[in-house]
C-alpha positions as CSV (number, residue, x, y, z in Angstrom):
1,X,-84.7,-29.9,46.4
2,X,-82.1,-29.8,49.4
3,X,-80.8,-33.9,48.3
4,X,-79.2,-32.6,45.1
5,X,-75.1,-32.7,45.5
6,X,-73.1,-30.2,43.5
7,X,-70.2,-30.2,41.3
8,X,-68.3,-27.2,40.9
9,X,-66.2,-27.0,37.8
10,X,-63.5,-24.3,37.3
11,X,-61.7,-23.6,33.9
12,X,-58.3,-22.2,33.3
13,X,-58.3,-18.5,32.8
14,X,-56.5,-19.0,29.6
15,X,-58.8,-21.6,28.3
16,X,-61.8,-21.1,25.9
17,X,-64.0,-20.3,28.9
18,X,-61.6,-18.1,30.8
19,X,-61.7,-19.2,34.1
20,X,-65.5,-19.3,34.1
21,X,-67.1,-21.5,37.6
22,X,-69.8,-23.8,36.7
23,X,-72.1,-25.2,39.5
24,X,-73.6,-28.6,38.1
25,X,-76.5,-30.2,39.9
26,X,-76.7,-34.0,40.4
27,X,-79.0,-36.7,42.3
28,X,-76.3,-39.0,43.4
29,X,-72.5,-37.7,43.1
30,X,-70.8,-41.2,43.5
31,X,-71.9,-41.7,40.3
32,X,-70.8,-39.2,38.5
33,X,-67.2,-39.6,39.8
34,X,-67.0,-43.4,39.2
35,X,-68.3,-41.9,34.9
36,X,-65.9,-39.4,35.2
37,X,-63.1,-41.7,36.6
38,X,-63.9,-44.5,33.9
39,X,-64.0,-41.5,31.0
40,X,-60.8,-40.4,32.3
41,X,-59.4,-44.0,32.0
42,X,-60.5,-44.7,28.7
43,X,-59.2,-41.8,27.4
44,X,-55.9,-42.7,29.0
45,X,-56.3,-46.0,27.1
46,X,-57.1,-44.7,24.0
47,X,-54.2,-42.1,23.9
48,X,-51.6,-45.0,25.0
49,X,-53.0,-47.2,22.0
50,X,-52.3,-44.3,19.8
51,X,-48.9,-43.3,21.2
52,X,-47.2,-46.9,20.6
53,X,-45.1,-46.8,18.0
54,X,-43.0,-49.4,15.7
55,X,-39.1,-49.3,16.1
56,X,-38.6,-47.5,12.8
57,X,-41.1,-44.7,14.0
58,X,-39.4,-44.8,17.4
59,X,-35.8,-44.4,15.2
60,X,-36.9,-41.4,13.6
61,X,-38.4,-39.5,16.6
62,X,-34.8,-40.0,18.2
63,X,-32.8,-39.0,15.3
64,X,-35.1,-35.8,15.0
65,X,-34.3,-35.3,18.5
66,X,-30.8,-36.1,17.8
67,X,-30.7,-33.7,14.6
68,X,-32.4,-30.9,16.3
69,X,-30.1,-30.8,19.6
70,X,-27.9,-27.7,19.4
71,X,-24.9,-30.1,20.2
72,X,-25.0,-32.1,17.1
73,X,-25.8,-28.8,15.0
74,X,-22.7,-27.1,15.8
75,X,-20.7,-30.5,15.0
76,X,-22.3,-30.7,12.2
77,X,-21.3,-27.2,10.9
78,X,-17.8,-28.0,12.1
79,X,-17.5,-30.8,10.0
80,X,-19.1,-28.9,7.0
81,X,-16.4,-26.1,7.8
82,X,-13.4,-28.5,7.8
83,X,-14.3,-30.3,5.0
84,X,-14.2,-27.1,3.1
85,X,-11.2,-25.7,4.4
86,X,-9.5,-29.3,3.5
87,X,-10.8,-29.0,-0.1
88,X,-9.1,-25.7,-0.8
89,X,-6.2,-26.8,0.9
90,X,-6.0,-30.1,-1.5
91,X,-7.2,-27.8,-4.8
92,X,-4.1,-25.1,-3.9
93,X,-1.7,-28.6,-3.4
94,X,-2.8,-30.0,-6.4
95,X,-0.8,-33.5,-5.3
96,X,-0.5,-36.4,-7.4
97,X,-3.7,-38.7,-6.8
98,X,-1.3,-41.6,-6.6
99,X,0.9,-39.6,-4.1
100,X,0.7,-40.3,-0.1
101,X,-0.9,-36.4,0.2
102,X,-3.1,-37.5,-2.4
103,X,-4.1,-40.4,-1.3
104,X,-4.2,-38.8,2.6
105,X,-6.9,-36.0,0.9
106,X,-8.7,-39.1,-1.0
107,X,-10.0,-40.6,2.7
108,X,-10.4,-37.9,4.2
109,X,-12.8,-36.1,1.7
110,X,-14.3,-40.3,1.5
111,X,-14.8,-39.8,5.9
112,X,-16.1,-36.6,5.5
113,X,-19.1,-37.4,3.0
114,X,-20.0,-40.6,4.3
């Protein structure tokens, strides 16, 4: 029958059909957009429903975002390096914990762990 419109569908060549052609056959092609168009909006709705998230779940994606940036790593081991090196330093001084060294070592080990 010469009436019949066509749809040709292509796939990806790295998808599961590997870049495959398919040739579907259809009596009216308007309406197979406008199902197409309304599945693909639906979809879209559906996934948007799904993505919203509450503030704390929106809190945590940024601070994994935050915690897996290579800036914050690096800081991170720099103050993990310095607090180190500033404990040896007070355990060779061995200062008074009521002295002004010893109270100077006090906040900064008390800045450095919280």
């Amino acid at each position: 029958d010469g009436n019949n419109d066509c749809f040709r569908l292509i796939t990806v060549a790295t998808g599961h059909n590997m870049g495959r052609t398919y040739i579907f056959r259809v009596e009216d092609k308007v309406d197979w957009v406008e199902a197409i168009r309304r599945g693909r909006e639906d979809l879209l709705e559906k996934l948007e429903k799904e993505r919203k998230l509450s503030c704390w779940q929106v809190a945590s994606e940024h601070a994994m975002r935050l915690h897996s940036h290579e800036h914050f790593q690096e800081a991170s081991g720099l103050v993990v390096i310095i607090s180190f090196v500033l404990s040896c330093v007070e355990t060779e001084y061995r200062a008074p914990n009521d002295s002004a060294i010893g109270k100077f070592f006090e906040n900064v080990e008390l800045a450095f762990t919280c």
